[in-house]
C-alpha positions as CSV (number, residue, x, y, z in Angstrom):
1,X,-24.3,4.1,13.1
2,X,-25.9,0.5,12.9
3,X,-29.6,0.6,12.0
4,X,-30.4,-2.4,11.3
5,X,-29.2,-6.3,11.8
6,X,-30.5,-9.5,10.3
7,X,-29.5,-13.0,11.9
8,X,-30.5,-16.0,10.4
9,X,-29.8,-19.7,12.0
10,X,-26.8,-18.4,14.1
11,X,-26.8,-21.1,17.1
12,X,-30.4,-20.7,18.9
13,X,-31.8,-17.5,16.6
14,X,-33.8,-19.0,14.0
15,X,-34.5,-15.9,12.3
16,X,-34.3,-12.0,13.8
17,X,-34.6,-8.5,12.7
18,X,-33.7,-5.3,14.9
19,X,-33.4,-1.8,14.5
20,X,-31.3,0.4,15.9
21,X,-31.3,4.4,17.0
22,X,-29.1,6.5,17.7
23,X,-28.6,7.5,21.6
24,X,-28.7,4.3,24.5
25,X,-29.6,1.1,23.5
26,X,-29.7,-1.6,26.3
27,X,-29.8,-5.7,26.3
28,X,-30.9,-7.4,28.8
29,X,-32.2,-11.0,29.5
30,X,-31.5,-13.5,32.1
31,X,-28.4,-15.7,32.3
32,X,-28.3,-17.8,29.5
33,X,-30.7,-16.5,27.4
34,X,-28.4,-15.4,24.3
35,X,-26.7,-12.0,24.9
36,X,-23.5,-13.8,23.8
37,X,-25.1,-15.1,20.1
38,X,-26.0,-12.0,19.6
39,X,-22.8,-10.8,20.3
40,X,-20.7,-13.3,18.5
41,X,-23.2,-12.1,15.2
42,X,-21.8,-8.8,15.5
43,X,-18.4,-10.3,15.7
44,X,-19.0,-11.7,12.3
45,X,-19.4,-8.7,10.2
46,X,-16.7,-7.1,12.1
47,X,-14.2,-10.0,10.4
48,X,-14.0,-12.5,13.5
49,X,-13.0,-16.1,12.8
50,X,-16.0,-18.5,11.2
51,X,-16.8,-21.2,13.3
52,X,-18.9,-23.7,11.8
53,X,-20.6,-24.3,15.2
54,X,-22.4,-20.9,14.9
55,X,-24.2,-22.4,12.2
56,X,-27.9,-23.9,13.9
57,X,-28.2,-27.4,14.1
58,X,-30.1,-29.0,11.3
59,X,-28.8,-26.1,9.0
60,X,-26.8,-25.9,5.8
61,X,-25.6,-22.1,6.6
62,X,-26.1,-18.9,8.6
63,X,-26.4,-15.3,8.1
64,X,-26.1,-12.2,9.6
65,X,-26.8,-9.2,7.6
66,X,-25.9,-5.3,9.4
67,X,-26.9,-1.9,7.5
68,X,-24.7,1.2,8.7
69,X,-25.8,4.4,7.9
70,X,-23.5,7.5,8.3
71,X,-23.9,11.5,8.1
72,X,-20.7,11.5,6.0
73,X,-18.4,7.8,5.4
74,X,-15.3,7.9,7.7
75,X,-11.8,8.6,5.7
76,X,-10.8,5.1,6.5
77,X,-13.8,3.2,5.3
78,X,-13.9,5.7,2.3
79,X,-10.2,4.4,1.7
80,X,-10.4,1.1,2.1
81,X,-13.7,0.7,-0.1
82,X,-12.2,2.5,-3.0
83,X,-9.0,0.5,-2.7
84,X,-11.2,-2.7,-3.0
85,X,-12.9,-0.7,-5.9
86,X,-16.6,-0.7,-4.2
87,X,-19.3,2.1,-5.0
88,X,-20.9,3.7,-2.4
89,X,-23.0,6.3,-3.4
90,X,-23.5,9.5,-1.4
91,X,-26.5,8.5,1.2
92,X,-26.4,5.0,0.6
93,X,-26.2,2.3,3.4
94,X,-23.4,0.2,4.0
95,X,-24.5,-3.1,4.1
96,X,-22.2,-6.0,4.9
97,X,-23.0,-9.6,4.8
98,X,-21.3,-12.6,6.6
99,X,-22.7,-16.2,5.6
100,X,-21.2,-19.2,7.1
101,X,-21.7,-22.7,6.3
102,X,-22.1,-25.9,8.1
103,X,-18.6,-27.4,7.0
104,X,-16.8,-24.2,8.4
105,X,-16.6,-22.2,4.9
106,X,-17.0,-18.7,5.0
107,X,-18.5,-15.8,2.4
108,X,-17.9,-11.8,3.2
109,X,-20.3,-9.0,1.0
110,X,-20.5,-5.6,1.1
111,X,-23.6,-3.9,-0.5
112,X,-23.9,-7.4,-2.2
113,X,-19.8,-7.3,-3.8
114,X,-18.3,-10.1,-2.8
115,X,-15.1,-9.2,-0.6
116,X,-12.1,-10.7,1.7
117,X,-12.5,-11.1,5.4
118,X,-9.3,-9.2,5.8
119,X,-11.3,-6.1,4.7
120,X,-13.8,-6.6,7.3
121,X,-11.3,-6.2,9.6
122,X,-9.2,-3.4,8.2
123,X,-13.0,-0.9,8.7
124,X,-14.2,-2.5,12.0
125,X,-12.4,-0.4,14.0
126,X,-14.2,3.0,12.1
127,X,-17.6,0.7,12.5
128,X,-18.1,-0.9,15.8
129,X,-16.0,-0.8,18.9
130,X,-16.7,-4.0,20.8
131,X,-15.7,-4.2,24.3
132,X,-16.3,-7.5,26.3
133,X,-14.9,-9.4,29.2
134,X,-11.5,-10.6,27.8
135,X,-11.7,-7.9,25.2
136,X,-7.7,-7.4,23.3
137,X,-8.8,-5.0,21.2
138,X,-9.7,-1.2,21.2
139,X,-8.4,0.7,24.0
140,X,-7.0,-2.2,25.6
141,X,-4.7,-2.7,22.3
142,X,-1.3,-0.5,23.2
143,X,-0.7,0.2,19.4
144,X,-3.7,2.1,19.3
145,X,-3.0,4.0,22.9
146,X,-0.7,6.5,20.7
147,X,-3.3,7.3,18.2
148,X,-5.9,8.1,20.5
149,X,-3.9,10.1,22.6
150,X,-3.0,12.2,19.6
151,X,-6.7,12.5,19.0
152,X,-7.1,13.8,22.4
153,X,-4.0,16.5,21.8
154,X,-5.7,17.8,18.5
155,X,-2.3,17.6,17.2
156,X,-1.7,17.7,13.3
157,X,0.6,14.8,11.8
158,X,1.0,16.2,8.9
159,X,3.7,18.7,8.8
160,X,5.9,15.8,10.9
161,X,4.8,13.4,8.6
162,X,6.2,15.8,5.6
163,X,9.4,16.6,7.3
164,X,10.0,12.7,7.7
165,X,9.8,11.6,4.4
166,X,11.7,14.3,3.6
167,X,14.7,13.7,6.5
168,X,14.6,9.9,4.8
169,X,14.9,11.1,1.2
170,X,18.1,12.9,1.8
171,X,19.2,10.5,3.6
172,X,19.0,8.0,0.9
173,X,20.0,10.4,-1.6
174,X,23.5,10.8,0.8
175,X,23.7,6.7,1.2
176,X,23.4,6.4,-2.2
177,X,26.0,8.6,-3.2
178,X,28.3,7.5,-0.9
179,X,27.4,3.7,-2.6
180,X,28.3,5.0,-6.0
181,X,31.6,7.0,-5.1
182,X,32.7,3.8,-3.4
183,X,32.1,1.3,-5.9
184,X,34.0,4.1,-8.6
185,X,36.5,4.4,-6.3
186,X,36.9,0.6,-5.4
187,X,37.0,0.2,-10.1
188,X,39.0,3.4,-10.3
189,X,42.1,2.1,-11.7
190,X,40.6,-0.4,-14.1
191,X,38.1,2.7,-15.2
192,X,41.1,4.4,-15.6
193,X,42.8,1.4,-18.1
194,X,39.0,1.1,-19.8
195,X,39.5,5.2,-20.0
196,X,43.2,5.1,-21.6
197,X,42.5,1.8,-23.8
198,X,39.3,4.0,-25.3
199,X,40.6,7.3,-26.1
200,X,43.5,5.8,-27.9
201,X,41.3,4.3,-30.0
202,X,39.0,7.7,-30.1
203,X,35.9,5.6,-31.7
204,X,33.5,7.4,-33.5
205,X,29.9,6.9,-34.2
206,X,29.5,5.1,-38.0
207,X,33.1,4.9,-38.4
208,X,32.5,0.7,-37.7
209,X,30.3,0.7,-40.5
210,X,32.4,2.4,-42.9
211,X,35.3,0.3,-42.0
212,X,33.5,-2.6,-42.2
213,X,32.9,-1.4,-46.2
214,X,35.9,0.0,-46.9
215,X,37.4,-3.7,-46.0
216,X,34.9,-5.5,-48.0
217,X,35.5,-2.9,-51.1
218,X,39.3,-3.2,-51.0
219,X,39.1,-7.6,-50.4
220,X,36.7,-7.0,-53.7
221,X,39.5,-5.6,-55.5
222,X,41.9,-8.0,-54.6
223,X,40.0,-10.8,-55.8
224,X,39.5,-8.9,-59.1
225,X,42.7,-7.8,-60.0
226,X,44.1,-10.9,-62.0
227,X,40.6,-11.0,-64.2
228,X,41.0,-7.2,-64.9
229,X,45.1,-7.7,-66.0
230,X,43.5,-10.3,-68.5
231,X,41.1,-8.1,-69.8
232,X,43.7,-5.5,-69.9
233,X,46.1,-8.0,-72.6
234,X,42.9,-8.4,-74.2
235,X,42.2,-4.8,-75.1
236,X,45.8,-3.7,-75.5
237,X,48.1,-4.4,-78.5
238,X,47.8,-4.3,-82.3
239,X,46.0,-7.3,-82.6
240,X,43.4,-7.3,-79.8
241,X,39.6,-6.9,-80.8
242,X,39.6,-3.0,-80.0
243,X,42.6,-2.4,-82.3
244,X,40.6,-4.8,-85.4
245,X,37.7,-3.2,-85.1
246,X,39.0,0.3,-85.6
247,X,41.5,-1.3,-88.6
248,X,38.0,-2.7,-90.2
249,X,36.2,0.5,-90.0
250,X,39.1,2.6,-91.4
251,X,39.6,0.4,-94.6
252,X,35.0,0.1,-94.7
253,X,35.6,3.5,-94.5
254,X,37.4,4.0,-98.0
255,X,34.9,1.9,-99.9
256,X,31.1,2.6,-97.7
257,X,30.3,5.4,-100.9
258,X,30.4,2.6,-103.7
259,X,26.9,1.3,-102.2
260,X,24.7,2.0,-99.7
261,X,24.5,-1.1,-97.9
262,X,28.8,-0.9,-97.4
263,X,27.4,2.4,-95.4
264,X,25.2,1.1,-92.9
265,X,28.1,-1.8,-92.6
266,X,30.4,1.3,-92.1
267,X,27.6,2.6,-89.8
268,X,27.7,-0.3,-87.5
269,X,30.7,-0.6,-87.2
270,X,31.4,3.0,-86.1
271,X,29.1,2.0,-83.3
272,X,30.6,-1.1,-82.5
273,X,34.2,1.0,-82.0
274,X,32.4,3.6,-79.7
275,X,31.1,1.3,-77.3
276,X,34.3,-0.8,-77.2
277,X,36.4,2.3,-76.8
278,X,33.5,3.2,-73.7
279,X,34.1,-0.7,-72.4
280,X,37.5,0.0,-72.4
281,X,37.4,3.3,-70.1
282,X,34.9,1.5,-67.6
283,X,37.4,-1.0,-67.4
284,X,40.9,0.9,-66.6
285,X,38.3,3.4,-64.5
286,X,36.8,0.1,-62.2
287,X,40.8,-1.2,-62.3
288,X,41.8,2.2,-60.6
289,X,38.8,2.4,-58.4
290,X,39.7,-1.1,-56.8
291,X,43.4,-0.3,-56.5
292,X,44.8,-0.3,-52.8
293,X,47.7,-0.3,-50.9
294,X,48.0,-3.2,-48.8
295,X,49.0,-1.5,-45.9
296,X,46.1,0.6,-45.7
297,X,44.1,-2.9,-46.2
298,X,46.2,-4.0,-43.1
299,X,45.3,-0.7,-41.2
300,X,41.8,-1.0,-42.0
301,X,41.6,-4.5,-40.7
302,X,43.8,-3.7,-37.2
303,X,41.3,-1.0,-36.6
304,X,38.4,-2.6,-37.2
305,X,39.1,-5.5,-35.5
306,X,40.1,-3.4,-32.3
307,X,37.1,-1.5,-32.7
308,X,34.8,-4.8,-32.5
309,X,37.1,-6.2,-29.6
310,X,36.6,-3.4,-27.3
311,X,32.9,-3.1,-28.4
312,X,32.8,-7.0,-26.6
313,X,34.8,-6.3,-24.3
314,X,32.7,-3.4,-22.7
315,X,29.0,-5.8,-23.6
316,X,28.0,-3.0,-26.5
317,X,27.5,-2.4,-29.9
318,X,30.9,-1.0,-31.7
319,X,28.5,2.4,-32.3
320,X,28.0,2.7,-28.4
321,X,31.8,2.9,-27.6
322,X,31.8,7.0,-27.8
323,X,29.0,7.1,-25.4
324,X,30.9,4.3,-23.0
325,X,33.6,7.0,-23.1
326,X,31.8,10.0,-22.4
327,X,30.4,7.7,-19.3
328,X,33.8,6.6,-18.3
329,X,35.0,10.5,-18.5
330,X,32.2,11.6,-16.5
331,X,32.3,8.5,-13.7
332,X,35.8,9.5,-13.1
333,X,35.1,12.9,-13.2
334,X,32.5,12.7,-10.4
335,X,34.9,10.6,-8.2
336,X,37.4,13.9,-8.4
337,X,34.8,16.0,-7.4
338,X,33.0,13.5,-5.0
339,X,33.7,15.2,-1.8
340,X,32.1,18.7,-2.6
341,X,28.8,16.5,-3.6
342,X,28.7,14.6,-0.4
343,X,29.7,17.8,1.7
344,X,26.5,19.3,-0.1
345,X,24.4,16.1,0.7
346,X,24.9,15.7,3.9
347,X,24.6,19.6,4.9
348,X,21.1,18.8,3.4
349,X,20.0,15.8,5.3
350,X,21.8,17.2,8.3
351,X,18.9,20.2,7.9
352,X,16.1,17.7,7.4
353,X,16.9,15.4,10.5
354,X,17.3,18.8,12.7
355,X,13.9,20.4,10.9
356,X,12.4,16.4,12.1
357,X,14.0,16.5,15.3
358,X,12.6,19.8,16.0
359,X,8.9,19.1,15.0
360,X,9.2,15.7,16.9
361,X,10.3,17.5,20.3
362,X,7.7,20.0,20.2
363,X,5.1,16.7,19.6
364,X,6.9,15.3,22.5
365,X,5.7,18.1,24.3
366,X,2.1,18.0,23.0
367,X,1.6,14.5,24.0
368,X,3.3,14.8,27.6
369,X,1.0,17.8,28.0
370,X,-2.0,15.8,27.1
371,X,-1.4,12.5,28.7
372,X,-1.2,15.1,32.2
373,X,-4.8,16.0,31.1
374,X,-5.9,12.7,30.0
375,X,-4.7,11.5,33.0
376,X,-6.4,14.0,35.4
377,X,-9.6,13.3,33.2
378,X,-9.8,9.4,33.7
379,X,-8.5,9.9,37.4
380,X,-12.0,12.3,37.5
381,X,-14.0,9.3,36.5
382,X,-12.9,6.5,38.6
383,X,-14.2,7.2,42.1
384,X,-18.1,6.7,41.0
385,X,-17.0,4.0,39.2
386,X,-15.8,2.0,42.4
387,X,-12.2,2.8,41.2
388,X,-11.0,4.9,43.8
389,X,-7.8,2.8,45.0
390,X,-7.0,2.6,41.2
391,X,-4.6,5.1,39.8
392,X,-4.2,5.4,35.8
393,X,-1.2,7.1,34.0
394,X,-0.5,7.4,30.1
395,X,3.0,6.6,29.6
396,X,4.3,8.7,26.6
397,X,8.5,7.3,26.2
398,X,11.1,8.6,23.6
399,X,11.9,5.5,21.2
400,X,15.3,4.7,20.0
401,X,16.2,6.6,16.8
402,X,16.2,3.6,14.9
403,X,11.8,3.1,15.6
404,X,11.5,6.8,14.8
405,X,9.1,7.4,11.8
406,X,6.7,9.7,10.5
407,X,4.4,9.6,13.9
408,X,7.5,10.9,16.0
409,X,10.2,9.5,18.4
410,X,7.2,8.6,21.2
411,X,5.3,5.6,22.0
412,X,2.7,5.9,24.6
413,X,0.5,3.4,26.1
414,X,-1.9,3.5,29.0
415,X,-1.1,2.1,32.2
416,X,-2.8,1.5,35.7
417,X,-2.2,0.6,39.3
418,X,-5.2,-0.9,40.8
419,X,-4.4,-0.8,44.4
420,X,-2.1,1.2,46.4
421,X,1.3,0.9,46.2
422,X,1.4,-1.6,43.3
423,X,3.3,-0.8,40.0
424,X,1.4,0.3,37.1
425,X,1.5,-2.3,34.2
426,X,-0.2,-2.2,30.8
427,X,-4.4,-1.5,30.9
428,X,-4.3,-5.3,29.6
429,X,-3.2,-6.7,32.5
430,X,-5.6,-6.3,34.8
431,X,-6.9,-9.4,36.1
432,X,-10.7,-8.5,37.0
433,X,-12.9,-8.4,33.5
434,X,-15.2,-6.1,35.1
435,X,-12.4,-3.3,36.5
436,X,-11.5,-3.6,32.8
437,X,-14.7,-2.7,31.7
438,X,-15.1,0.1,34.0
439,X,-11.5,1.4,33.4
440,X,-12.4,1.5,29.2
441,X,-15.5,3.0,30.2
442,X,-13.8,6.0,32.2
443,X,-10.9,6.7,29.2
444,X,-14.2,6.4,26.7
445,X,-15.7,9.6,28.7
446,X,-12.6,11.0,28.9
447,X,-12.0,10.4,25.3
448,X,-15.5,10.9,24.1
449,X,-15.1,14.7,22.6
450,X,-12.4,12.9,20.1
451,X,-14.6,10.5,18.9
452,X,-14.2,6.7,18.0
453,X,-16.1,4.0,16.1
454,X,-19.7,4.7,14.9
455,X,-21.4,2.6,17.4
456,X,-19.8,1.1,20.8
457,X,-21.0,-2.2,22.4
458,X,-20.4,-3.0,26.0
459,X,-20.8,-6.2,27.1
460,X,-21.6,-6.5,30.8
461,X,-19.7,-3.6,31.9
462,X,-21.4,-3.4,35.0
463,X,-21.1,-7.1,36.2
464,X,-20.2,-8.1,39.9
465,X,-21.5,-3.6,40.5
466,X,-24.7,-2.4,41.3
467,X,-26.2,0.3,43.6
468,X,-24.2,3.9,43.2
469,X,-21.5,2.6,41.3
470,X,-24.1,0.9,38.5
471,X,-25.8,3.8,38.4
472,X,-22.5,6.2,37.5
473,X,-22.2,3.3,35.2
474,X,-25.3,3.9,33.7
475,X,-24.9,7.9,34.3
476,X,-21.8,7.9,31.7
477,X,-23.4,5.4,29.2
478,X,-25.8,7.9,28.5
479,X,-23.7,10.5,28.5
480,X,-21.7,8.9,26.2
481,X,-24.4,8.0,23.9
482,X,-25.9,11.4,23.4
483,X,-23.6,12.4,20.5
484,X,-23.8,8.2,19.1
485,X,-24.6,4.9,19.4
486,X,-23.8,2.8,22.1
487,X,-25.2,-0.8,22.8
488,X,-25.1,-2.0,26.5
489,X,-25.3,-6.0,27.7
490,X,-26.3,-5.4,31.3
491,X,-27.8,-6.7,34.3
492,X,-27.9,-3.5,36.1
493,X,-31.7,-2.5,36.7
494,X,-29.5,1.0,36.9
495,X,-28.0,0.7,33.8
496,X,-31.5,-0.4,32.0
497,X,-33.0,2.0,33.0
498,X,-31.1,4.8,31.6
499,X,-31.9,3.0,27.6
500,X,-33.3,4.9,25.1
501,X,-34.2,1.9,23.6
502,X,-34.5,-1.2,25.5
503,X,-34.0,-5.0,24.2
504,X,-34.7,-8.2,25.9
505,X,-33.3,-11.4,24.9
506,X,-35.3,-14.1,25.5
507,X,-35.2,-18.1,24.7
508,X,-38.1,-20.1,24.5
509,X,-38.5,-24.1,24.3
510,X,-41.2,-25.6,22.0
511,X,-40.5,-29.7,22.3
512,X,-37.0,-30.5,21.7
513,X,-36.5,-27.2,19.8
514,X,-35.0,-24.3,21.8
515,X,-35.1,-20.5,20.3
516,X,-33.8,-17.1,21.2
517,X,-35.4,-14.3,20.1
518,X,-34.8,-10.5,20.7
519,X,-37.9,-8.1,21.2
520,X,-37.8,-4.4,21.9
521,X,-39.8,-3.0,24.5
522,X,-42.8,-1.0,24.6
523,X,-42.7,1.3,27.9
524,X,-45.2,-1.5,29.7
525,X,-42.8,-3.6,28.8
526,X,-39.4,-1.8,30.0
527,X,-41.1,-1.6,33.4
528,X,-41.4,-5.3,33.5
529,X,-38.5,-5.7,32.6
530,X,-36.8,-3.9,35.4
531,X,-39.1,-5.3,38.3
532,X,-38.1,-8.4,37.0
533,X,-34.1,-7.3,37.2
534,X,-34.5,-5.6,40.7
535,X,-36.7,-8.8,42.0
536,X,-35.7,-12.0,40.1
537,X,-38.3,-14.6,39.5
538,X,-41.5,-13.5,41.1
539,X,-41.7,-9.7,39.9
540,X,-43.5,-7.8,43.2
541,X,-45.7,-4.1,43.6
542,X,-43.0,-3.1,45.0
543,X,-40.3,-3.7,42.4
544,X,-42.6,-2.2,40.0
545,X,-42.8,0.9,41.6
546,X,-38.9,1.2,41.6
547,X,-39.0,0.2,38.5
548,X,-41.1,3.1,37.9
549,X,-38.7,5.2,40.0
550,X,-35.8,4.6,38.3
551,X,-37.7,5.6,34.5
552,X,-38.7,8.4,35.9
553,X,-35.4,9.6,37.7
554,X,-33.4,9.4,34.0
């Protein structure tokens, strides 16, 4: 509900403050006075375009400040808020804040967090509904006609909702396997090649690695093979150093006893023969560790090679090629048993669509039972309103299966006739803004146990009216209002008088300076106010007294 709104230096309002109630609140003021400033205001914290020439001449910038306060914070303003990551404690105002400067720039806040227009826009409709003479919002907006008429059916979304995502899922599921069995099928003969080519070669993880070492041990041992067949003519025969050494220490060995010194010589030289005789085994063992065949040199290499070849090839390391396998195997594999899976598939998504179908015919049903209601309702409403030649009807027509989605296969918008024998067409194409006004106003009664926007503004619903049908006006205003908020622009004495809280716009001239300004009325005040509606310029006895009759007859 609004509660309060601030305007500063928006066209003729200098500065202004008002407070709102819950229940009737009326405007009025004669022509020209300002109804419309105060209106466009209200347009700017709902998100409507800034226009620089709201701004008060003389002025840097305007304002206009509104304070909402609610029992519990509708779901889609609770959404949208925490979305744009804004705190709103429990009990705490919303507050939003539009400021407009003089060359056309724009600021948006909500309790004092600075925020996009957009999102202004995306909670208006939960905060005010605002419906004027060329309104094309609201209830006069076809995309919303389905939504409300839900709202009227009490209808719950959810289990269609559930049982569309889920119709979609296996549908994709099925789409996508058909993809994937046709692209394998489409490579199946070069899988099958990639298949053969790789189980001939049977890779194993490591086995690149150990190749790789095996080759560089064995290309080692080629290299060394002519240094150790030197080393070899070196160590064998009677006159290489090995076969000295040990001639030395035999003939030491006859003569180390004569002295002690020839001992330790002897001593030595024993030492000198055992590590030879050691150097000599390391050698002969490295010259048999490093011996190859050639051909397994060769086989090493061809395998190695392919190895690394089909590891390019496939865009992998050599250690991935088992894996690649196991992949081919099972691709190929699923192709042979492809037609069980997509018999399986579709039996599923065949279950989903009829389980969708099914929920979406008995909402079908719901909403053509409703719209008969709704219809009968509105009809009920538009006698007192000077709508008797009119006839309204609320369309509900099956969509083609490819605009079907988790709402149902249904659009529905409303439609009227408004004279006998002519066609119905859309609610927005009636010509008249005041039929428009009433015809809004009758689907709002009929609509008003589903609820709607915190607070409703009518603007001059009851224009080119007045007598009965202004007070039937005024009569379903009120009624309207009794579980709310609504605001009423009217010229209807009627209308006025049925207010619980009554606001006259007024402007004033001091010099060259012209101000609106916005007061509410006192009970003295209200019945001036009326006189002066029912009698125009000079307010008589007589008006007063009707005046008085009218207060006292609501």
């Amino acid at each position: 509900m609004l509660t309060a709104l601030t305007i500063r230096n928006i066209v003729l309002i200098e500065a202004l403050e008002l407070s709102f109630g819950p229940g009737l609140g009326v405007l009025t003021g004669e022509t020209g006075a300002g109804k419309s400033i105060l209106l466009d205001a209200v347009g700017l914290i709902l998100g409507n375009r800034a226009d620089s020439g709201l701004v008060r001449a003389g002025e840097d910038q305007a304002s206009v400040t509104a304070s909402f306060d609610f029992s519990a914070l509708p779901d889609a303003i609770h959404k949208a808020l925490i979305d744009a990551e804004i705190d709103l404690e429990a009990g705490e105002p919303l507050i939003i804040r539009r400021r407009v400067k003089a060359d056309g720039g724009s600021k948006a806040f909500i309790n004092d967090q600075p925020v996009g227009v957009a999102l202004l826009r995306e909670i208006a409709p939960a905060l005010v509904e605002l419906h004027g003479q060329h309104d094309d919002r609201g209830l006069v907006n076809a995309k919303g006609h389905r939504a409300l008429l839900d709202r009227y059916a009490l209808v719950d979304l959810a289990e269609i909702e559930a049982a569309w995502k889920a119709w979609r899922a296996a549908e994709n599921r099925l789409a996508d396997a058909r993809a994937a069995i046709e692209q394998a099928k489409a490579e199946e003969d070069l899988l099958g090649a990639h298949l053969a080519e790789l189980e001939a070669l049977d890779p194993q993880v490591g086995e690149e690695e150990e190749l790789a070492l095996a080759r560089a041990d064995m290309q080692k041992g080629e290299k060394l093979a002519g240094d150790l067949e030197d080393l070899r003519h070196l160590w064998d025969g009677s006159d290489s150093a090995l076969a000295i050494l040990r001639s030395s220490a035999r003939r030491l060995d006859r003569i180390a006893s004569e002295h002690a010194l020839l001992a330790e010589a002897l001593a030595a030289l024993d030492r000198a023969v055992i590590e030879a005789g050691e150097a000599e085994e390391k050698l002969e063992a490295a010259a048999q560790a490093l011996q190859f065949e050639p051909t397994e040199l060769d086989r090493i290499e061809t395998r190695l090679f392919e190895m690394r070849a089909l590891a390019r090839k496939h865009g992998c390391q050599p250690d991935l090629l088992p894996a690649r396998l196991a992949e081919m195997r099972k691709a190929l594999a699923s192709i042979e048993g492809s037609e069980a899976e997509i018999s399986q598939l579709e039996q599923v998504a065949r279950a989903a669509g009829e389980l969708y179908r099914t929920l979406a015919e008995k909402l079908h049903a719901q909403r053509v039972e409703a719209a008969e209601r709704l219809d009968k309702a509105v009809a009920a409403e538009l006698a007192p309103l000077k709508l008797d030649a009119a006839r309204f009807r609320t369309a509900v027509t099956a969509l083609p299966e490819d605009r079907w989605g988790p709402l149902g296969m249904d659009a529905a918008e409303f439609m009227i006739a408004t004279n006998p024998g002519a066609d119905f067409a859309p609610l927005a194409k009636i010509a008249s803004g005041g039929e428009l006004s009433r015809f809004i106003l009758a689907l709002k009664v009929a609509l008003a146990e589903q609820g709607g926007a915190a607070t409703v503004i009518f603007d001059e619903i009851d224009r080119g009216v007045g007598g009965a049908v202004a007070s039937a006006i005024g009569e379903r205003l009120a009624r309207l209002a009794s579980s709310g908020q609504l605001l009423a622009v009217t010229h209807s004495p009627q209308v006025a008088a049925r207010g619980k809280m009554h606001y006259m716009i007024a402007k004033s001239s001091e010099g060259t300076v012209t101000r609106t300004g916005v007061a509410l009325l006192s009970d003295a005040g209200r019945q001036e106010e009326i006189a002066r509606m029912l009698s125009g310029a000079e307010i008589t006895e007589e008006a007063r007294a009707q005046a008085d009759r009218l207060l006292e007859a609501v």
